[in-house]
C-alpha positions in Angstrom: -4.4 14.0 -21.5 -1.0 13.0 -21.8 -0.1 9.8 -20.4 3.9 9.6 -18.9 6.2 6.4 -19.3 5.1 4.9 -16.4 1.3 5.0 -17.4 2.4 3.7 -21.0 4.3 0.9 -19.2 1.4 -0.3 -17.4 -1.2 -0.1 -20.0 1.5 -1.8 -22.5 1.6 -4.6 -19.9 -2.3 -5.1 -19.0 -2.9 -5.1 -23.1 -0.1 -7.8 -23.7 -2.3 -9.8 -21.2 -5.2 -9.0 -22.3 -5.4 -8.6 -26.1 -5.6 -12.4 -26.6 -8.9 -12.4 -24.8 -12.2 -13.1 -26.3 -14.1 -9.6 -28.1 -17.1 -10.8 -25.6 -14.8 -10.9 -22.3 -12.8 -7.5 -23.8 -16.4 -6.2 -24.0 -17.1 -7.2 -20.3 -13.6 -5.3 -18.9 -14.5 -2.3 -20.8 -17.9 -2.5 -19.3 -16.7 -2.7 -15.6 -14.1 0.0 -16.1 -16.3 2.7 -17.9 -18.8 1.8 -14.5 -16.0 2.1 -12.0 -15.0 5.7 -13.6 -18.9 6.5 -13.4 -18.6 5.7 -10.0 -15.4 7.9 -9.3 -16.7 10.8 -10.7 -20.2 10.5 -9.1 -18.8 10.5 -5.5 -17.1 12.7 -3.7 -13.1 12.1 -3.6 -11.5 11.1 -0.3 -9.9 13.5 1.8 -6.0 13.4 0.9 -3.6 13.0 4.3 -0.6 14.3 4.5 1.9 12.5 7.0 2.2 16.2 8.6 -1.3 16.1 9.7 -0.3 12.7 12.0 2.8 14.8 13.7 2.4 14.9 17.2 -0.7 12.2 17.1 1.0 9.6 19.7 2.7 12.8 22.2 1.5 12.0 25.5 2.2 7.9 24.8 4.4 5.5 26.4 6.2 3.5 24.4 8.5 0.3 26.3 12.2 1.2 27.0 14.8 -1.2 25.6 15.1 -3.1 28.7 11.5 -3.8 29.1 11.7 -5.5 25.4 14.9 -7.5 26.4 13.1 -8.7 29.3 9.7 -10.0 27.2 12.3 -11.7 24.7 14.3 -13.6 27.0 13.2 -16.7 26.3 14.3 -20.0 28.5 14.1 -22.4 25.3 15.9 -19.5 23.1 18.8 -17.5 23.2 18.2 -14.1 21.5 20.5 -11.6 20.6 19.2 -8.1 20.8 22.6 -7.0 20.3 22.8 -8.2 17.0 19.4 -6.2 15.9 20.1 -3.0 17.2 22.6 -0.7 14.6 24.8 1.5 16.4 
């Protein structure tokens, strides 16, 4: 398996962390990550999503016009300023 520059990257940064470490706590890591790869390959993988299979999940739902939100932040004690949040 090749690794790319981005995986050599990380790896390079956990081992300059973890190389002055102890031989019985290096032991102990290599322990819980051999076991967490057992576990991957042991169960079955999760279902991938695409954000296409979401399109057309909130169709039918109302959503509050841009007067109703000006009206819950009008605030006696506060002056806010839509105007200055919305980009034209």
């Amino acid at each position: 398996m090749e690794a790319t520059l981005n995986q050599n990257y990380i790896v390079d940064s956990y081992w300059a962390l973890l190389k002055g470490l102890s031989d019985n706590i290096k032991l102990s890591l290599i322990n819980k990550l051999s076991s967490s790869l057992l576990v991957k390959s042991t169960t079955n993988p999760a279902k991938r999503q695409m954000l296409s299979d979401f399109y057309g999940a909130l169709d039918g739902t109302s959503f509050p016009s841009i007067e109703e939100i000006r009206e819950e932040m009008q605030d006696e004690d506060k002056d806010i300023e839509i105007e200055n949040w919305i980009i034209h």
